[in-house]
N, C-alpha and C positions, 0 to 999 in steps of 0.2 A: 152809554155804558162807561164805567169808573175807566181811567189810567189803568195800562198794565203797571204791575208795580216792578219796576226795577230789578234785576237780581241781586245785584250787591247789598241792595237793602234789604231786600227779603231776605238774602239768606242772614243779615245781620241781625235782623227782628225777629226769625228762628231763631237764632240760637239762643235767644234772650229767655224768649219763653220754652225754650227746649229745658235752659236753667230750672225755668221758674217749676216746671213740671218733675222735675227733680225733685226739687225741694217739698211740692206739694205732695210726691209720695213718701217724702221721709215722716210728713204730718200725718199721711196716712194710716203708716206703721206705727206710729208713735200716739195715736187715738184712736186705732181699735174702729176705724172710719171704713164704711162698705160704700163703695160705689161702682154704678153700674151706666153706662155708656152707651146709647144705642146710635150707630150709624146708618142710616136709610136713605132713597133716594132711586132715582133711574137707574138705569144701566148707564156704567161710564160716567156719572157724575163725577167720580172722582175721590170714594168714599175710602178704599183701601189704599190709597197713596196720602188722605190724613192721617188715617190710622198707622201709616208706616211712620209718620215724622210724628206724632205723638209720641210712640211707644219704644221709639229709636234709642235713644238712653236710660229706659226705664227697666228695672230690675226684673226678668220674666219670669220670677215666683213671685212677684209683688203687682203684677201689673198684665191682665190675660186674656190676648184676643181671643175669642169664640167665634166661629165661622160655621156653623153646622152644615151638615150634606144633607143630601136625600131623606127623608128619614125612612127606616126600618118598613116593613110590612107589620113589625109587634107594637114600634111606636107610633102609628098611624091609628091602632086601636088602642092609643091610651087619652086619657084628657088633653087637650092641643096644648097646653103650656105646661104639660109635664117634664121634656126633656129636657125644655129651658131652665128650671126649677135646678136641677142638676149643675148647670154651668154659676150660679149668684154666688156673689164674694161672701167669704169668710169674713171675720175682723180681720180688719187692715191689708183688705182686698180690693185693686183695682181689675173691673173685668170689660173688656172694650169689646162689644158686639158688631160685628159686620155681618150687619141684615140680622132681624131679631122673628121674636114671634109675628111684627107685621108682613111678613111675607102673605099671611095668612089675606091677610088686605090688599096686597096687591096680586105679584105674580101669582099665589093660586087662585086668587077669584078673579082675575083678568083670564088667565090659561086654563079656568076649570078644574083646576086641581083641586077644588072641595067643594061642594054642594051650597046651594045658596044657602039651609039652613046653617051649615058649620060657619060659612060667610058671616051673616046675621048675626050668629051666638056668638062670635070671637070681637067684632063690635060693642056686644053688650058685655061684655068679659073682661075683657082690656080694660076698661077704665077700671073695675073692680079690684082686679089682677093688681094692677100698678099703686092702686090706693093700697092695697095691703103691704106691698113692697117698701113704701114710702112711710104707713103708718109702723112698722116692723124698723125703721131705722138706717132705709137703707138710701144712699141719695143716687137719685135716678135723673138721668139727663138725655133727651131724646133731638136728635137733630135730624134733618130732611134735605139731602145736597139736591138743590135745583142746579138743572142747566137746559138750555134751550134744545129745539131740536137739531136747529142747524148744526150746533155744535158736539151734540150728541152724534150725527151719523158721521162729523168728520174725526171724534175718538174711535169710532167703529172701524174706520175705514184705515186710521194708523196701524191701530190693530190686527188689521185683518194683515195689511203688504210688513209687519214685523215679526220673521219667526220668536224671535225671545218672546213676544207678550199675545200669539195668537192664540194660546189656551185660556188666555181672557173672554174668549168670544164662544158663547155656548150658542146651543140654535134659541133657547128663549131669548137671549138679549137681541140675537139679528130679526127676531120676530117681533121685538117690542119697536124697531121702527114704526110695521105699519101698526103696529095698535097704541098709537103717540096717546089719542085720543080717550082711548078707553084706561088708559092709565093715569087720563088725569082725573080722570070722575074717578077712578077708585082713590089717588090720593084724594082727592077734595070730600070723598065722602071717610074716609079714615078720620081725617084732619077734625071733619065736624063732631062724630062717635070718640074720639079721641085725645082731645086738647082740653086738658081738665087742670085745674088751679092745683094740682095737689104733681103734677106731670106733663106741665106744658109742652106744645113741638116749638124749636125752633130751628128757623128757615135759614141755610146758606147759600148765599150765591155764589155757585161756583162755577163760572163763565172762565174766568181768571181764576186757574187754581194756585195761584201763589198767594193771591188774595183771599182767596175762601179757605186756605189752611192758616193763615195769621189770625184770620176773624174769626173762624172757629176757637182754637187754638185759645186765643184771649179772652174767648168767651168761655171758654170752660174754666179757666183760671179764675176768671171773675166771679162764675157760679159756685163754686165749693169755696164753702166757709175754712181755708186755709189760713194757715199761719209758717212761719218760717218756726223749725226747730231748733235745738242746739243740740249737737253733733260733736262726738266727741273726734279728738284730732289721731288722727293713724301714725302710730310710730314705725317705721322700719325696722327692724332691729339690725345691729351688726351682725355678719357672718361667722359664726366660730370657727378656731384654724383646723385644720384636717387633721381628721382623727386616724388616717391613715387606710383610707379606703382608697382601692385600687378601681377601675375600671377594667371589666374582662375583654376577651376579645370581641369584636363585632363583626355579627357576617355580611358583609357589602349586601347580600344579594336580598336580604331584607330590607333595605334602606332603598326610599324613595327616587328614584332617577333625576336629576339635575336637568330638566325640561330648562330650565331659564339658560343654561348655559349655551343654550343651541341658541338662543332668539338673537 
């Protein structure tokens, strides 16, 4: 297994590309450019803590994670990639998915949550789905955070002794321990139905997640045909002098209480 990477340097090698992703949505805005983002993976690979330092400086009307729930009893009987359809970028839309329509391929045909036919048919769908998305203009980018097992039940196990982050831990993910197995033949059979020249997967190691967010990260930079804009410069303006506006009275008892003053 690679060197951990350093902190100092990783956070030095974010910020760079934290820049760079900057810049790459002002191209975005500025070409009318649709792209869409998919994050996938185990439980606790690590996928919503890329997605946090992606999206950490990016403008959230320009830039829009998609997390879907449950779906509906009404959306259950519509087409399986109807609700998705709903969430695809405008012009000059970035929309970063955490966990997309391939749920359909893993957790629910692992956990039964859809019939081997619906299984089957979303298989042969997907790649159709995605060639339309792609022929339509839109750049689609699908990534798969690996990580071991061992490592996987000891994020579990932070999780579990952390109140701030135990609501990370549903009972499917503590159930995805014992079905290590059956979740990789669902990925390896996705992977096969799914990895088409038009929508490739690509694989992140993320053993080391400092590593696997710099190598994502530069990877996605690398894949979107960007360019650096020109921007124009923000003037401040000076304050004009008081036109003779007074402040009224204010009643304390609406004003927030000075909790810091105690500490």
């Amino acid at each position: 297994m690679s060197a951990s990477l350093p902190k100092k340097r990783y956070e030095a090698e974010l910020a760079r590309l934290q820049a760079q992703l900057v810049d790459m949505q002002a191209w975005v805005q500025a070409t009318g450019a649709r792209i869409v983002v998919i994050f996938e993976g185990r439980d606790a690979a690590g996928k919503g803590s890329t997605i946090k330092r992606v999206s950490e400086y990016l403008n959230p009307r320009v830039t829009r994670i998609v997390a879907l729930p449950t779906p509906t009893e009404r959306e259950r009987t519509q087409w399986y990639f109807q609700r998705y359809i709903a969430h695809l970028p405008a012009a000059g839309e970035i929309v970063l998915m955490d966990r997309s329509w391939y749920n359909r391929a893993g957790v629910e045909h692992v956990m039964g949550y859809c019939t081997p036919d619906q299984y089957h048919r979303f298989l042969h769908q997907a790649p159709i789905f995605e060639r339309m998305l792609v022929e339509e203009g839109i750049i689609l980018l699908k990534y798969w955070f690996s990580v071991s097992d061992v490592e996987q039940e000891k994020r579990f196990q932070s999780r579990a002794e952390d109140p701030m982050r135990r609501w990370k831990l549903s009972p499917n993910d503590v159930l995805s321990i014992t079905k290590w197995e059956d979740y990789s033949r669902a990925k390896d059979a996705m992977i096969l139905h799914t990895d088409i020249p038009e929508a490739p997967w690509y694989e992140v190691d993320n053993e080391d997640k400092r590593r696997g967010r710099i190598n994502m990260i530069h990877h996605l930079l690398d894949r979107i045909p960007w360019e650096p804009v020109s921007r124009e410069d923000i003037e401040i303006p000076s304050r004009p002098a008081s036109g003779g506006y007074t402040r009224p009275p204010r009643d304390d008892d609406g004003l927030v209480p000075d909790h810091v003053a105690g500490l």
